[in-house]
C-alpha positions, 0 to 999 in steps of 0.5 A: 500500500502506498504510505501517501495520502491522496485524501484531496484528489479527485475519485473516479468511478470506472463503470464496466459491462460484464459483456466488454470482458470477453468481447469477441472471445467466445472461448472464454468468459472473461477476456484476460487481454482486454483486462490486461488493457484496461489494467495498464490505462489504470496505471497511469490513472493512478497517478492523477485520481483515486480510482473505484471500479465496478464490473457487470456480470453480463458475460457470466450470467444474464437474467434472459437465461433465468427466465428461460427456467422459470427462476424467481426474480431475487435468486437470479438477481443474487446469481448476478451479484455472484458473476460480478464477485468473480469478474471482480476477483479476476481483474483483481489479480491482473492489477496486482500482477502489474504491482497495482493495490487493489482490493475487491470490497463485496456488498454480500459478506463472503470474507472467506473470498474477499473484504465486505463493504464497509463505505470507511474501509473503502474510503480509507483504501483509495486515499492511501493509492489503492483501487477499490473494486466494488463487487455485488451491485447493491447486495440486495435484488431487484436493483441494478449494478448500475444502480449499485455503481450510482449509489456507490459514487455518491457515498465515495464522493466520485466525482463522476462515473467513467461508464465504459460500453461494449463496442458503443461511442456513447449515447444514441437516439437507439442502437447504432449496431441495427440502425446506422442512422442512429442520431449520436448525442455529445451531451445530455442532461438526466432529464434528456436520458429519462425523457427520450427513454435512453437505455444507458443507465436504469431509471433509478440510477440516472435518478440518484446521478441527477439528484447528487449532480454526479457526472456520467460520462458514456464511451467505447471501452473496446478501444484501445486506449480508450480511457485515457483518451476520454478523459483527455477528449482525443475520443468520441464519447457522450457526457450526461449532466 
């Protein structure tokens, strides 16, 4: 753990889809190149800004497949908290192959696998230059890992959330992958998202980001690069505020 305190630098919150892990892997879950990748652009975000991470589990598990079997609602949600734990514990173990503190924090207590979520222990972690990988959404079913991340930025005091989307630029009037006239918005507001029926952040998380005016910012995350570019606005992305 680094020994300098990084109390008066701005926190970020990187928001990744479980489906941008094993894009274009279809022999494995979990893409490791691509973490590797992001891992390394984490290196340098390091250096500027205490850094939360939050990953879906989309690429494990999907709540289309419960249905399939008829499962009820809370256990296939709890089955989702449990693939974003392992996405979790994944990148955890690629950061610290290249000597980067990180630790995965799970809103469902499982210490025999990782630390539980306690906000100061999270909060004292990334002020001392540790990543904080936040695992289990909200710990609770029927809420989103989107909503989850929305909560989660606003207790840390993130001053907006990075919301990496698979092989999408940002935010369109719909999907630009079926409609190639798809309009491409640069900016919106909360109200725009929610308004136009916009599906890039649930209802109740563009809700909490819009009440606490926490920043969310939309871009390809399968670009290599693609986060440092962002934030430095050598790329395409749509900010939301």
């Amino acid at each position: 753990m680094h020994s300098n305190n990084n109390s008066n630098r701005t926190t970020i919150m990187l928001k990744l889809s479980g489906a941008s892990l094993n894009h274009n892997d279809s022999d494995n879950i979990i893409s490791f190149e691509i973490l590797n990748e992001i891992a390394q652009q984490i290196k340098v975000l390091i250096n500027h800004f205490n850094v939360a991470i939050v990953l879906g589990g989309g690429n494990i598990w999907r709540g289309s497949i419960a249905s399939k079997v008829n499962m009820p609602r809370d256990q296939a949600d709890y089955m989702g908290m449990l693939a974003t734990i392992i996405n979790s514990i994944a990148f955890e173990s690629i950061l610290k192959n290249i000597n980067i503190d990180a630790k995965v924090f799970s809103k469902i207590e499982m210490e025999k696998i990782c630390d539980t979520y306690y906000l100061r222990n999270v909060k004292d972690y990334l002020n001392k230059g540790g990543v904080a990988i936040l695992a289990a959404g909200t710990g609770m079913p029927y809420f989103s890992t989107d909503t989850g991340s929305a909560i989660t930025a606003i207790e840390i005091g993130a001053k907006f959330i990075l919301m990496g989307k698979n092989n999408v630029d940002g935010v369109y009037s719909c999907d630009p992958l079926e409609n190639p006239n798809a309009e491409f918005y640069k900016t919106l507001t909360y109200d725009d998202v929610i308004s136009k029926n916009l599906r890039v952040m649930d209802t109740t998380a563009i809700a909490l980001c819009k009440e606490y005016k926490t920043k969310i910012i939309v871009f390809n995350i399968n670009e290599k690069n693609s986060i440092i570019d962002t934030l430095n606005r050598k790329s395409k992305f749509t900010i939301i505020e």
